[in-house]
N, CA, C and O atoms as a printed pandas DataFrame, in Angstrom:
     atom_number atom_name residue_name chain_id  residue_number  x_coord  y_coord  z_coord
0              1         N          UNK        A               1  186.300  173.083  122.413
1              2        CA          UNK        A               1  186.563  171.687  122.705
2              3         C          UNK        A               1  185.596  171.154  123.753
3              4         O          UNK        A               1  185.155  170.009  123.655
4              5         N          UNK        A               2  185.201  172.095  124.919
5              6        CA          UNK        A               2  184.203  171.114  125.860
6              7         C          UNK        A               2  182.769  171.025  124.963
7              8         O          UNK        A               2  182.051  170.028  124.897
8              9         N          UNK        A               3  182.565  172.163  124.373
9             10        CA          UNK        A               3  181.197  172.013  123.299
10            11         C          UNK        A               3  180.910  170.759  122.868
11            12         O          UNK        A               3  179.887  170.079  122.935
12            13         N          UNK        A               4  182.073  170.556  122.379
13            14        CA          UNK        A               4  182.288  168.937  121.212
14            15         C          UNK        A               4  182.106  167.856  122.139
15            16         O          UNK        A               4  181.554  166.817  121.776
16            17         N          UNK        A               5  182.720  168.098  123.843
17            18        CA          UNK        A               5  183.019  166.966  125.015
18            19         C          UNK        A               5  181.275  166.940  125.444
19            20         O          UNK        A               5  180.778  165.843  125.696
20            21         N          UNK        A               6  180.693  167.785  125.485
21            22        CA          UNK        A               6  179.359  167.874  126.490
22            23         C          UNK        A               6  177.919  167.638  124.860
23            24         O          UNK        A               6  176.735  167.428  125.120
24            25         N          UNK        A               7  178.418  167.738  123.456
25            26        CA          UNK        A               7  177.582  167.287  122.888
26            27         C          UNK        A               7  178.173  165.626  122.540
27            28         O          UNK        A               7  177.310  164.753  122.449
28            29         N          UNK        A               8  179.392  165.302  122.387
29            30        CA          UNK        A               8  179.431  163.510  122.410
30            31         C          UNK        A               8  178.978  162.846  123.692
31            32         O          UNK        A               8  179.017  161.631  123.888
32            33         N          UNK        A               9  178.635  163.568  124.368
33            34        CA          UNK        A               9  178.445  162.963  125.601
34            35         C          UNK        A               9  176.691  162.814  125.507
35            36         O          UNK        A               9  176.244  161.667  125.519
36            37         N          UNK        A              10  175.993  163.650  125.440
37            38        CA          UNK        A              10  174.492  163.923  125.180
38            39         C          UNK        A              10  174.049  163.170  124.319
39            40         O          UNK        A              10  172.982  162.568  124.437
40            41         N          UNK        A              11  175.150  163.071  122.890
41            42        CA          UNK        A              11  175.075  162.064  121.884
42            43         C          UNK        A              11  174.890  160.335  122.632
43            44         O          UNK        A              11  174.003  159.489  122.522
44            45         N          UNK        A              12  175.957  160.362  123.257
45            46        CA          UNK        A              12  176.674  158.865  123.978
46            47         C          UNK        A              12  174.840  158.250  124.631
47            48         O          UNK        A              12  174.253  157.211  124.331
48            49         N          UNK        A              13  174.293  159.619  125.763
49            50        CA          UNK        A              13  173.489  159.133  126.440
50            51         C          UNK        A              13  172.006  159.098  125.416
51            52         O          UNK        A              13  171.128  158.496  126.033
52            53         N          UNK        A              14  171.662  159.441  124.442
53            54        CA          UNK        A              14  170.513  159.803  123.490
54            55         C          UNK        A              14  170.728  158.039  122.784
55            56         O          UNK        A              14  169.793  157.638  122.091
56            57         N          UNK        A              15  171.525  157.413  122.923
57            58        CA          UNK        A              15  171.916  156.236  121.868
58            59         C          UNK        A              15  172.116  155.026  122.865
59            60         O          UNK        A              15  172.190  153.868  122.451
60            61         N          UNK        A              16  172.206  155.384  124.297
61            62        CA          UNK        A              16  171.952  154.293  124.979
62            63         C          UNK        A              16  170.925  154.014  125.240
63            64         O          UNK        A              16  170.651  152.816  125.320
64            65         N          UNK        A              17  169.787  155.149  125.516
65            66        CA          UNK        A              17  168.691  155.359  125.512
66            67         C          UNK        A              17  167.316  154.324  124.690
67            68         O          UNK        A              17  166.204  153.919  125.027
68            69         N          UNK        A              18  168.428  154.210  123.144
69            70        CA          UNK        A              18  167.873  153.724  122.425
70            71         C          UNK        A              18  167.657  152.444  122.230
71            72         O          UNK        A              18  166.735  151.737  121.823
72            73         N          UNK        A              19  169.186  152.260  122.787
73            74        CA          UNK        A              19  169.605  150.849  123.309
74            75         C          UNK        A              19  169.189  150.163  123.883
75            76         O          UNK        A              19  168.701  149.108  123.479
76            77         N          UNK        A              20  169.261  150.624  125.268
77            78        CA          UNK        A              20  167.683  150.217  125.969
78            79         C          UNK        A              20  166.297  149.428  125.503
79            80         O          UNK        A              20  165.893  148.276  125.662
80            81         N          UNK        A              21  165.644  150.879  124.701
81            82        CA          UNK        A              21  164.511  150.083  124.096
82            83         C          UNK        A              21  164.263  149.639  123.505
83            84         O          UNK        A              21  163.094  149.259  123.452
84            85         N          UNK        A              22  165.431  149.241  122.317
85            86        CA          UNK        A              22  165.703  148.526  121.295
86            87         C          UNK        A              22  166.056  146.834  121.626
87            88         O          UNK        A              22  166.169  145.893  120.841
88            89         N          UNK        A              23  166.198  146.898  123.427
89            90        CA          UNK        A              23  166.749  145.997  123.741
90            91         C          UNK        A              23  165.654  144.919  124.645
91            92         O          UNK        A              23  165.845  143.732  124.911
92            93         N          UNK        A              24  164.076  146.068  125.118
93            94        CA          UNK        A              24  163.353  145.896  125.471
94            95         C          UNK        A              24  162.325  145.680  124.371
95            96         O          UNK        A              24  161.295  145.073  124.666
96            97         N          UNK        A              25  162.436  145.946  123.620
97            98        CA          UNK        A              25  161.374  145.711  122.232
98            99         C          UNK        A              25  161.395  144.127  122.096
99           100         O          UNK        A              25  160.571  143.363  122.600
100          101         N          UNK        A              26  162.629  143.735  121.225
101          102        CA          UNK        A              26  163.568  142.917  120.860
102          103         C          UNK        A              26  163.085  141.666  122.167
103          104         O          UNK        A              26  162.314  140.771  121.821
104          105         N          UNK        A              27  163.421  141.694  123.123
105          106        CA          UNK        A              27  163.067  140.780  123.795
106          107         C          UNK        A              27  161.766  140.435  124.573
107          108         O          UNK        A              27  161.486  139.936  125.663
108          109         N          UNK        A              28  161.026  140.995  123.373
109          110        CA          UNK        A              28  159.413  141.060  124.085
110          111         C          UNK        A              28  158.815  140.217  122.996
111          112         O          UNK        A              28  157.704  139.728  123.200
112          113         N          UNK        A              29  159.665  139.914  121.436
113          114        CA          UNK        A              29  159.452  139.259  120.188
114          115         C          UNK        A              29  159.307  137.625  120.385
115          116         O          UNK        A              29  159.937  137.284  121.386
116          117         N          UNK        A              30  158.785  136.728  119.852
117          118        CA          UNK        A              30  158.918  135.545  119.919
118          119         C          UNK        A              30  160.155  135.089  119.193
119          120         O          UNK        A              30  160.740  135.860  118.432
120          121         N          UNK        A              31  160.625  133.698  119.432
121          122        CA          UNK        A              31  161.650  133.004  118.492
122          123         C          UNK        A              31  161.392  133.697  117.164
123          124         O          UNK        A              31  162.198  134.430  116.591
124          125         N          UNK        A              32  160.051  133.346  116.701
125          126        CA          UNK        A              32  160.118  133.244  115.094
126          127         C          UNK        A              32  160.059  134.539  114.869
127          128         O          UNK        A              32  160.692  134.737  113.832
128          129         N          UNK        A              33  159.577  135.673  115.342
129          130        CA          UNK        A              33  159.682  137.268  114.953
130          131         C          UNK        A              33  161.349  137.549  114.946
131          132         O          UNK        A              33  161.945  138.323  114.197
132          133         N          UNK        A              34  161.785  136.900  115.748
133          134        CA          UNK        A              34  163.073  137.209  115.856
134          135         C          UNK        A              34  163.567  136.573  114.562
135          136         O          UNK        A              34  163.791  137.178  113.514
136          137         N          UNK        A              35  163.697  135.335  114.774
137          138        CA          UNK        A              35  164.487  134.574  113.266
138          139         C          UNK        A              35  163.613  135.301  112.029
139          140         O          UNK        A              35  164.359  135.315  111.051
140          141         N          UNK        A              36  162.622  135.768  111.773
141          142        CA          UNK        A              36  161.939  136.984  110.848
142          143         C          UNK        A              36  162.950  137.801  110.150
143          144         O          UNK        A              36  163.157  137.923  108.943
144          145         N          UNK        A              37  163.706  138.492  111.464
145          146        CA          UNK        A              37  164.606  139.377  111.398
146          147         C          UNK        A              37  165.892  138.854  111.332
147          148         O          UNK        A              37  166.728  139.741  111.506
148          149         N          UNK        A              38  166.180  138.195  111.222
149          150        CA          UNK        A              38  167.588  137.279  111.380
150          151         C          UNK        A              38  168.277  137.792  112.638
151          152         O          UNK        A              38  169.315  138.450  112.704
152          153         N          UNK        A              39  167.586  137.412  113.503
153          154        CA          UNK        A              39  168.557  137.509  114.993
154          155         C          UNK        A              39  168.079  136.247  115.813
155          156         O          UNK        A              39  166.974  135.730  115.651
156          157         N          UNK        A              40  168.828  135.900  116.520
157          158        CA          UNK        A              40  168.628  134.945  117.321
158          159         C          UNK        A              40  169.210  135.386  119.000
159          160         O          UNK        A              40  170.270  135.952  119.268
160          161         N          UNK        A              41  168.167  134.934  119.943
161          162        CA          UNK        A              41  168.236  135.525  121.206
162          163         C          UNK        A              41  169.425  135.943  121.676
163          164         O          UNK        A              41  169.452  137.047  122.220
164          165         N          UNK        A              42  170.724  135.115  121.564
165          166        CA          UNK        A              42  171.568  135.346  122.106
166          167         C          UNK        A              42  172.383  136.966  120.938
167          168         O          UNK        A              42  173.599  137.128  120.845
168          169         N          UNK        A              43  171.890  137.405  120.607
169          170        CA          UNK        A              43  172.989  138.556  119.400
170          171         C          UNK        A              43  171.828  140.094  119.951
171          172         O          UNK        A              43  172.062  141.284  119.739
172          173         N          UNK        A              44  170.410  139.388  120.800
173          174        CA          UNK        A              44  169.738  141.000  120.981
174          175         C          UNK        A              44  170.729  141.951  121.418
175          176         O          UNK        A              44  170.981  142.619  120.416
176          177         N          UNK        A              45  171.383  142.342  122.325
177          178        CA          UNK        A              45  172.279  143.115  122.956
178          179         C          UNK        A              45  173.254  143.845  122.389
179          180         O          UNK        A              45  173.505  145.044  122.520
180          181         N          UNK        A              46  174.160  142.419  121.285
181          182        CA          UNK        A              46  175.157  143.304  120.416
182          183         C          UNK        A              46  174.823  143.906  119.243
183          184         O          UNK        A              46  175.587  144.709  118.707
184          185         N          UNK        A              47  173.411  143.508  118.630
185          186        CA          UNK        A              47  172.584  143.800  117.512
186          187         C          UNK        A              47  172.461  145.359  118.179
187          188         O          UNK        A              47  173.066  146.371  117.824
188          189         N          UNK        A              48  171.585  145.217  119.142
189          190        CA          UNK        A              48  171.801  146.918  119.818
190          191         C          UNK        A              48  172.429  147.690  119.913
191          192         O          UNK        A              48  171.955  148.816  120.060
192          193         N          UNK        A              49  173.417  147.549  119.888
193          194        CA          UNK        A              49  174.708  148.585  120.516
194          195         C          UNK        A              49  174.782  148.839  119.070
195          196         O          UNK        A              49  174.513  149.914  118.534
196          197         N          UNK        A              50  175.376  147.188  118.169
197          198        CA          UNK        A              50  175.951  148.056  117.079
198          199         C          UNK        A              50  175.192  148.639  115.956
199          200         O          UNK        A              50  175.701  148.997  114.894
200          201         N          UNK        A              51  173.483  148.738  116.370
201          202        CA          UNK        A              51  172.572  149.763  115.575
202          203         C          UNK        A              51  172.897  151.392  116.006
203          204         O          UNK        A              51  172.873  152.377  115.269
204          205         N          UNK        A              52  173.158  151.325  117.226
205          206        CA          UNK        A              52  173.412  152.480  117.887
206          207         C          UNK        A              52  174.294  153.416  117.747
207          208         O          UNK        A              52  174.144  154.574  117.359
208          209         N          UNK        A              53  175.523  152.682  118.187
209          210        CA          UNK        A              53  176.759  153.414  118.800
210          211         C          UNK        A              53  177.328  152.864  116.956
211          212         O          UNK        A              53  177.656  153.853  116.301
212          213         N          UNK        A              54  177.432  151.736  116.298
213          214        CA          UNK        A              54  177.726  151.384  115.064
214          215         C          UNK        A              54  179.119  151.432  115.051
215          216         O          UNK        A              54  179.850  152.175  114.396
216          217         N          UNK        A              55  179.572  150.035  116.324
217          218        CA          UNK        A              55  180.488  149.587  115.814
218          219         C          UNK        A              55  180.494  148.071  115.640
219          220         O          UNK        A              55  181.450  147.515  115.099
């Protein structure tokens, strides 16, 4: 059971990680790269998480 606790956890931090730069990418894009992708400035953050963590 801690196996499972200390790899969701490694998991948890490997996917915030991603988050991060997914979040730093993303807001380095112009309007229109963004609307490209169908996101609009205000959704970068939750677009992130829920590529990530996928909820």
């Amino acid at each position: 059971m801690a196996f499972r606790t200390i790899t969701g956890f490694v998991r948890d931090v490997r996917a915030a990680h991603r988050v991060s730069h997914e979040i730093d990418f993303l807001t380095r894009l112009s309007s229109d790269q963004l609307a490209e992708r169908g996101l609009d400035r205000s959704e970068i953050t939750s677009y992130a998480f829920n590529k990530y963590f996928k909820r």
